[in-house]
C-alpha positions in Angstrom: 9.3 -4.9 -8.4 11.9 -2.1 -8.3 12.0 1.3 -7.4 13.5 1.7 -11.4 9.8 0.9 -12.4 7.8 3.0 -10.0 5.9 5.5 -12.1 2.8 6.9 -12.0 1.4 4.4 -15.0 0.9 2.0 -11.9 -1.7 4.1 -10.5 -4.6 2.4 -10.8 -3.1 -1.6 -11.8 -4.0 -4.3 -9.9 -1.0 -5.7 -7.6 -0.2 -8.2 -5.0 1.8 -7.0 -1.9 3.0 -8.3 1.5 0.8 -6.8 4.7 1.7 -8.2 8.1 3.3 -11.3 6.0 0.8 -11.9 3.9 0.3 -11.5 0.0 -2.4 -9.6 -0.4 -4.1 -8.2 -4.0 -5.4 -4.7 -4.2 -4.7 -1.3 -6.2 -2.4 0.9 -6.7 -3.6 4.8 -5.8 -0.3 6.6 -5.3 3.8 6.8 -5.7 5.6 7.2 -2.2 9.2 8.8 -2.8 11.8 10.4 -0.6 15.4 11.0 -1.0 16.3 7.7 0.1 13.3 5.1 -0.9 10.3 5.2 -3.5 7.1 2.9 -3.0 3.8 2.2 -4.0 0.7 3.5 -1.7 -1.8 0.4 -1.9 -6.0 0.2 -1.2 -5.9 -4.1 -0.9 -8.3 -6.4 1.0 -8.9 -6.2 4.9 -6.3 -7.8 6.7 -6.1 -8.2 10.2 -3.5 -7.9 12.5 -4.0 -7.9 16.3 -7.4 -6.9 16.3 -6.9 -3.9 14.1 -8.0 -4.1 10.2 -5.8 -2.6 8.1 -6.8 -1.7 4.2 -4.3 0.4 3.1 -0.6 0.1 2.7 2.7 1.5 1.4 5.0 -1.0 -0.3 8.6 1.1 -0.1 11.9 -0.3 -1.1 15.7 1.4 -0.8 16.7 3.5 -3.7 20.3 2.4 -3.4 19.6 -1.6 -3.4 16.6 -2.0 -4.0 15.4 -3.7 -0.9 12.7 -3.7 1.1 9.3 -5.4 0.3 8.5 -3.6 -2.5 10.6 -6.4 -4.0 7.9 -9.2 -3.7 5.4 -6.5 -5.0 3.9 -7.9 -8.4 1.7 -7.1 -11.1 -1.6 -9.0 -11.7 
């Protein structure tokens, strides 16, 4: 995905992320966006990392380039 299709039509779509290096499926509930990178705030399935269980995310990628992980974000 790119931060050119971040709008807030997304909020509530199904999506597939990366958390901690893993693709994980959940929902979108909000647009992150600052001067330099724009995102998608994510509700997805537990994942645990170190003991801690995390359920929410924010998938952010660099206005200029584009890159960061929202680029392996995906619609489902």
């Amino acid at each position: 995905m790119k931060t050119t299709e971040i709008n807030k039509s997304l909020i509530g779509k199904e999506v597939e992320i990366i958390v901690t290096g893993l693709m994980v499926k959940g929902v979108v509930t909000g647009i992150y966006e600052c001067e330099y990178a724009k995102g998608i705030e994510v509700n997805h399935e537990p994942v645990n990392w170190g003991g801690e269980i995390y359920t929410n995310s924010t998938s952010l990628a660099r206005k200029s380039d584009d890159w960061g992980c929202l680029q392996h974000a995906k619609l489902i």
